[in-house]
N, C-alpha and C positions, 0 to 999 in steps of 0.2 A: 094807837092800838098795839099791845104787844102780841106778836104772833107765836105760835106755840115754839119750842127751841126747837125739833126737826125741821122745823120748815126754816127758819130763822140761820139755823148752820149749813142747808142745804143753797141759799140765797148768798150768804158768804162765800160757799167753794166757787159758784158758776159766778162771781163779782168778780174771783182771783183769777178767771179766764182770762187770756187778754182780747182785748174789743169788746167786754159783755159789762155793759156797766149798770149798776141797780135796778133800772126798770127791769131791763131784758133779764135781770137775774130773778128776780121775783115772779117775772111771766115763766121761767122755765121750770121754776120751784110748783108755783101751780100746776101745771101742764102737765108736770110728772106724779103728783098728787092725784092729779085724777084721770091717769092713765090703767087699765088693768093690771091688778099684783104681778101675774106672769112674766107681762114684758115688763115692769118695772125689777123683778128679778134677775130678766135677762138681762136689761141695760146695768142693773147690777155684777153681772157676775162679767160681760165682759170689761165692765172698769178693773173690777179685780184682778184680771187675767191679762190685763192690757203690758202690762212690766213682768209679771212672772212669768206667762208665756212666748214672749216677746223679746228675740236673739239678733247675735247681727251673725251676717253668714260668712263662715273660713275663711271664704276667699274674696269676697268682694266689699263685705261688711254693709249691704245690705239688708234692711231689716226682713226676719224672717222667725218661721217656728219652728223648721227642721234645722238643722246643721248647715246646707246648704240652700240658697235660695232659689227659687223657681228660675230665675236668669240665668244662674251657674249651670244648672240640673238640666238646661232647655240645649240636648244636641244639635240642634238648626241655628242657633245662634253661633256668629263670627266670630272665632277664636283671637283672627287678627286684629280684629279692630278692640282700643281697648279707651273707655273716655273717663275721663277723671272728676267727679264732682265733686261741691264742695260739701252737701247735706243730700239726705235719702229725698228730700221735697223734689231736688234739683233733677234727680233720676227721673223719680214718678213724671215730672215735667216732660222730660224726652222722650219717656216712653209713650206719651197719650199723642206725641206728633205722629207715630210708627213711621218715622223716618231712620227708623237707626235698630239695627241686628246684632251689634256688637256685645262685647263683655263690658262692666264698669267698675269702677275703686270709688269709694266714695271714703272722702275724706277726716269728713264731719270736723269741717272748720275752716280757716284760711290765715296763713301768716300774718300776723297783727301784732310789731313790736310794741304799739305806744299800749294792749291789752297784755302783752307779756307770754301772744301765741308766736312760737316759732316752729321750724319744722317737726321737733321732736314731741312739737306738744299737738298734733293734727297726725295722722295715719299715713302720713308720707315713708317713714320706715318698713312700713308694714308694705307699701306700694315697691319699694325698691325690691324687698326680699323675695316679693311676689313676680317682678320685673327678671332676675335671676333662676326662679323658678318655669318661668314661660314665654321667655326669651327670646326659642326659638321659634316659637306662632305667632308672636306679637310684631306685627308689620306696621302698625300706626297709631299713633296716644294720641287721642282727642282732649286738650285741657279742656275743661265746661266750665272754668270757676268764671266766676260775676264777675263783668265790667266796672267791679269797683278800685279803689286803689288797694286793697287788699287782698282783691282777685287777681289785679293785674303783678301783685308782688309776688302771689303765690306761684303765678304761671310763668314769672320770668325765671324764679328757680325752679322750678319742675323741669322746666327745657333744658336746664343748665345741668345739673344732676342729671338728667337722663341723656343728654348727649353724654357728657363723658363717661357715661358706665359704656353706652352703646362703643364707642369710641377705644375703649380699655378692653373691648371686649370680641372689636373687629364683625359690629351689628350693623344691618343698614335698620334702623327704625325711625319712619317719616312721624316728625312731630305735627299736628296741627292745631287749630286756636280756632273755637265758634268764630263767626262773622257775628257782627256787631254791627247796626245802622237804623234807618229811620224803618220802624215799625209799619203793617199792613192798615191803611186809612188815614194815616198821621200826615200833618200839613209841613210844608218846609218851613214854613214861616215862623210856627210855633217849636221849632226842634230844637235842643240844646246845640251847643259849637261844637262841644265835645263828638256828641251822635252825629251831627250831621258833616264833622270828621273824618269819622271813621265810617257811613257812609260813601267816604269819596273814596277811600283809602281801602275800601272792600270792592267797590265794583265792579259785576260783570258783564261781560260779554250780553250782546241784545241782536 
């Protein structure tokens, strides 16, 4: 059966999702078919507005629609504390713990030579300038980037570069690095070497 071509171009975009593979795309092509014109306006216009309206903010480069972003803009948040992620996902992450008041830099990326990312190609520049700018409030950099081998390469030069500005500059600023270990419900027995590693290599006091 040929289907008519809107429906037919509208099943290719949500196919081009990732995770949404032809069935689920065909059920959402319907779904929206026979939703009222209104909201199907509405779901239209913010797809449209979703990158036009859509900024990353002066100072942190998180995503936002004014200039600056609700984090920056929010005076009860800790000037001192300042944590470094690698994507705006990473932040949202932190934030839904409400375990953290602080400022953040998001990087949007992680040094990746064998991809051809190295520092200048990731908003580490932008962190230094910013790093010189607010200097004198920033008492501790939290790295947040992934326990992977491109997180952990990203974070051994972030401490390196930021000791020696701090150093050059006669700063005391406490570096710290997420704890890393076996997750809430998880068995020892089924854990990686690696995690159950750096479980031993993080633990606290009881």
């Amino acid at each position: 059966m040929k289907l008519p071509a809107p429906i037919t171009e509208l099943i290719d975009q949500f196919e081009g999702l990732p995770g949404i593979g032809h069935k689920t795309a065909s059920r959402l092509a319907f779904y929206m078919l026979n939703i009222p014109q209104e909201r199907l306006n509405r779901f239209a216009t913010a797809l449209s507005e979703l990158k036009t309206k859509t900024n990353r903010c002066s100072r942190c480069f998180n995503l936002t629609d004014t200039p600056q972003c609700s984090i920056c803009t929010d005076p009860a948040r800790d000037n001192s504390l300042l944590c470094i992620v690698e994507e705006v996902l990473d932040l949202v992450g932190i934030e839904q713990t409400r375990k953290y008041n602080g400022r953040y830099h998001v990087l949007y990326g992680r040094i990746d030579p064998l991809n051809n990312m190295g520092p200048d190609d990731i908003l580490i520049p932008q962190l230094m300038k910013r790093l010189a700018q607010e200097s004198e409030d920033i008492k501790e950099i939290i790295i947040a980037t992934n326990p992977t081998m491109e997180g952990e390469t990203t974070a051994m030069y972030l401490k390196k570069i930021i000791d020696e500005y701090a150093a050059n500059h006669t700063l005391t600023i406490k570096i710290s690095r997420l704890a890393y270990g076996l997750p809430m419900g998880a068995s020892i027995e089924f854990a990686d070497y690696g995690t159950l590693g750096r479980s031993f290599e993080n633990r606290n006091s009881y």
